[in-house]
C-alpha positions in Angstrom: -7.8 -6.1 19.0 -6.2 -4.1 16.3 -6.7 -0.7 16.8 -8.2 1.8 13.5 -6.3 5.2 12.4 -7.4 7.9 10.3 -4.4 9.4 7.9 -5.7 13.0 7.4 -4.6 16.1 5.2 -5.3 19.4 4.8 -5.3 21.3 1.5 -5.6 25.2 2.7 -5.4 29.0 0.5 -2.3 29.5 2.7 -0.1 28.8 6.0 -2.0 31.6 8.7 -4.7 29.6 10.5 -6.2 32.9 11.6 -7.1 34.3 7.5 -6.6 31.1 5.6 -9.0 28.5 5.2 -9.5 24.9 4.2 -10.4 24.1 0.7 -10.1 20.4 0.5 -10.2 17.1 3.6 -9.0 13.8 2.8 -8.5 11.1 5.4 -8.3 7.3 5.0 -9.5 4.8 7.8 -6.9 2.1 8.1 -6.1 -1.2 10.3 -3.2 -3.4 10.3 -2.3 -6.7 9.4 -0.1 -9.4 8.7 0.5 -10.3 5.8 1.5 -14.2 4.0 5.2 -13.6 4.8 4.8 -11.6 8.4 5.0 -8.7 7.5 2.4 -6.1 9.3 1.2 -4.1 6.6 -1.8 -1.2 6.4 -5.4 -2.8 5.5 -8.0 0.2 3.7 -10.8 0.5 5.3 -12.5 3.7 4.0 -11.9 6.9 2.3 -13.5 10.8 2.7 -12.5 13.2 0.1 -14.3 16.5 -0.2 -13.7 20.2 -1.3 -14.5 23.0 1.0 -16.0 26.3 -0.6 -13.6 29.2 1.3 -15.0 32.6 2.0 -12.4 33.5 0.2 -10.5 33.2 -3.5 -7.7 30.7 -3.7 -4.1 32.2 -4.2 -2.5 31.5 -6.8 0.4 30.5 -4.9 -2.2 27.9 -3.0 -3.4 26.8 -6.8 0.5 26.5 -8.1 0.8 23.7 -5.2 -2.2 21.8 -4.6 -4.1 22.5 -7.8 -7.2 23.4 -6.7 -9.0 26.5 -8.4 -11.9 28.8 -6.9 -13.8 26.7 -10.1 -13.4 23.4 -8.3 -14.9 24.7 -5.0 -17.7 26.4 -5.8 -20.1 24.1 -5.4 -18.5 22.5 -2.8 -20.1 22.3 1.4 -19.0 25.0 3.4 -16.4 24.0 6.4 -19.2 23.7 9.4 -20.9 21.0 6.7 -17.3 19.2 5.7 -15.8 19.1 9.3 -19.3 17.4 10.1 -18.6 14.7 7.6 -15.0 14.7 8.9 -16.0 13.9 12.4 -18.8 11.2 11.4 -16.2 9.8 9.6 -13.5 9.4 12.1 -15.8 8.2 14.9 -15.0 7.7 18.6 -12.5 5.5 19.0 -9.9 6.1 15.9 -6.4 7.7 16.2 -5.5 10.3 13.6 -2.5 10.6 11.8 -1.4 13.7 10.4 2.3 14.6 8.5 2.7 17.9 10.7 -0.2 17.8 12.4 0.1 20.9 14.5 -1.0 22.3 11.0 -3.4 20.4 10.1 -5.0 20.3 13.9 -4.8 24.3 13.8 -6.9 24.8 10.7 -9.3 22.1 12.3 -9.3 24.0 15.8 -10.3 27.5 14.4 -12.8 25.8 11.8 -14.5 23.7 14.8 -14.6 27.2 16.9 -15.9 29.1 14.2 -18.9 26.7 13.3 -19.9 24.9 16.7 -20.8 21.5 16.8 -19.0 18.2 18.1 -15.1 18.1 18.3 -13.5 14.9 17.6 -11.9 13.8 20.9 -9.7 11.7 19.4 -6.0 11.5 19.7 -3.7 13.4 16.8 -0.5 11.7 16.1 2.3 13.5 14.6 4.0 11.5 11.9 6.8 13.8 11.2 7.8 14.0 14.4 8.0 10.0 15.1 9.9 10.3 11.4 12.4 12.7 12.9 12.7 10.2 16.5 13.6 7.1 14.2 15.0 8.6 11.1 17.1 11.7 12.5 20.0 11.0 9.7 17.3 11.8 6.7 18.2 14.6 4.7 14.4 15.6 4.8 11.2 14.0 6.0 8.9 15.8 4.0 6.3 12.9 3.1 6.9 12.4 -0.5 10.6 11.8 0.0 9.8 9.8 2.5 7.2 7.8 0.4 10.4 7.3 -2.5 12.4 6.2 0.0 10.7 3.2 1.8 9.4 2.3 -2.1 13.2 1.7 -3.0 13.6 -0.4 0.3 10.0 -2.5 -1.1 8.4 -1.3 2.0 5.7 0.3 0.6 3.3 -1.3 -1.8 1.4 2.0 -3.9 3.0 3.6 -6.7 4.5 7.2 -6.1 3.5 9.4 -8.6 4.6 13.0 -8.2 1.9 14.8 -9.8 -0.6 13.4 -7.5 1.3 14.8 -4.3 -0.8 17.3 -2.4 -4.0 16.2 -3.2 -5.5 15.6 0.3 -6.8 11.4 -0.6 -3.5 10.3 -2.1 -1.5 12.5 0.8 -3.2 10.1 3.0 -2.8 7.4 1.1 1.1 7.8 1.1 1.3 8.6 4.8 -0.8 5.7 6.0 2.2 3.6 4.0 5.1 5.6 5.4 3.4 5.5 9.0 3.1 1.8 8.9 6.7 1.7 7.5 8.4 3.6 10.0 7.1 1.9 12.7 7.4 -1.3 11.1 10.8 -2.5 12.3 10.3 -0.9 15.9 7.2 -2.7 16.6 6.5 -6.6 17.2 3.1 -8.0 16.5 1.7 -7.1 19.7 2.8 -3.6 19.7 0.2 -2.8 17.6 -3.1 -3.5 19.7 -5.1 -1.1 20.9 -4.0 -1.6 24.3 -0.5 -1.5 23.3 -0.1 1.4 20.6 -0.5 4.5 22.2 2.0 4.3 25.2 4.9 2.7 22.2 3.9 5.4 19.6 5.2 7.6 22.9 8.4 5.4 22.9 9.1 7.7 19.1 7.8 10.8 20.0 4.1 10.5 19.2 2.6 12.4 21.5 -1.2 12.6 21.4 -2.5 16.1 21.0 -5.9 16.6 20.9 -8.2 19.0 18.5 -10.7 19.8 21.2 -8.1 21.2 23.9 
């Protein structure tokens, strides 16, 4: 059995958990597969975009890099209502992916705290750092770079376009490729079942941590 991840991304007004907030969640559910020529590659299952209205105006600063403006939120759910849709989304048994995630689980933490309800239980695995374990001669491992990288190699199949980077869907887009690319060459076929995956994502430093501890 093929296990199912969740790619996930955070657009925020800023980098202080405590007085910044979330203004945008994307997350793709993925599998993987083999493809005609055996190579495993990642199979789209789903997608969850949605702003998040912040008690708050956006920066500029926040607006020069994700380009997201107090106009595109206003409207939008507030956090309790968008973390819901998060979770239902995720579901029970999923492993999430983040690029950095002890950001991306810290935002999540205070915004589960601050508007009780169910926290996923889910495992959070840190894509940088499994970048860093089998990669540690890149100059960078910042996603995008990443992303240009394995496209040169023809590891990747989506088309890299840099205006679209940090807009939380196509963020997840690109890591669910770059996750299933740096793993790639490490894994055989069976060390990507369910039963399999957790303890060999370890192997590369991708140690679950969990948003509800």
């Amino acid at each position: 059995m093929q296990p199912k991840f969740v790619a996930f991304d955070l657009e925020t007004t800023g980098l202080n958990n405590q007085k910044d907030e979330i203004i945008e969640i994307g997350a793709v559910k993925f599998t993987v597969e083999t493809d005609k020529t055996g190579k495993v590659v990642p199979k789209l299952l789903g997608e969850l975009e949605t702003f998040v209205k912040p008690n708050m105006m956006i920066p500029a600063e926040a607006s020069a890099v994700n380009h997201i403006y107090d106009s595109d939120v206003q409207d939008a759910p507030v956090v309790g209502d968008a973390i819901k849709k998060f979770t239902e989304f995720c579901g029970q048994s999923t492993i999430l992916i983040a690029h950095n995630a002890n950001f991306d689980a810290s935002f999540l933490r205070v915004a589960y705290k601050n508007n009780p309800q169910v926290v996923p239980g889910n495992p959070v695995i840190d894509s940088l750092a499994i970048s860093k374990a089998i990669l540690p001669e890149a100059s960078s491992h910042k996603l995008g770079i990443l992303a240009n990288m394995f496209k040169r190699r023809d590891e990747i199949a989506m088309k890299i376009e840099a205006d679209k980077m940090h807009r939380a869907v196509y963020d997840c887009l690109m890591l669910m490729e770059v996750f299933v690319a740096l793993l790639r060459r490490r894994f055989k076929e069976k060390d990507w079942e369910m039963v399999n995956i957790m303890k060999n994502m370890e192997k590369y430093k991708g140690i679950p941590q969990f948003i509800n501890k």
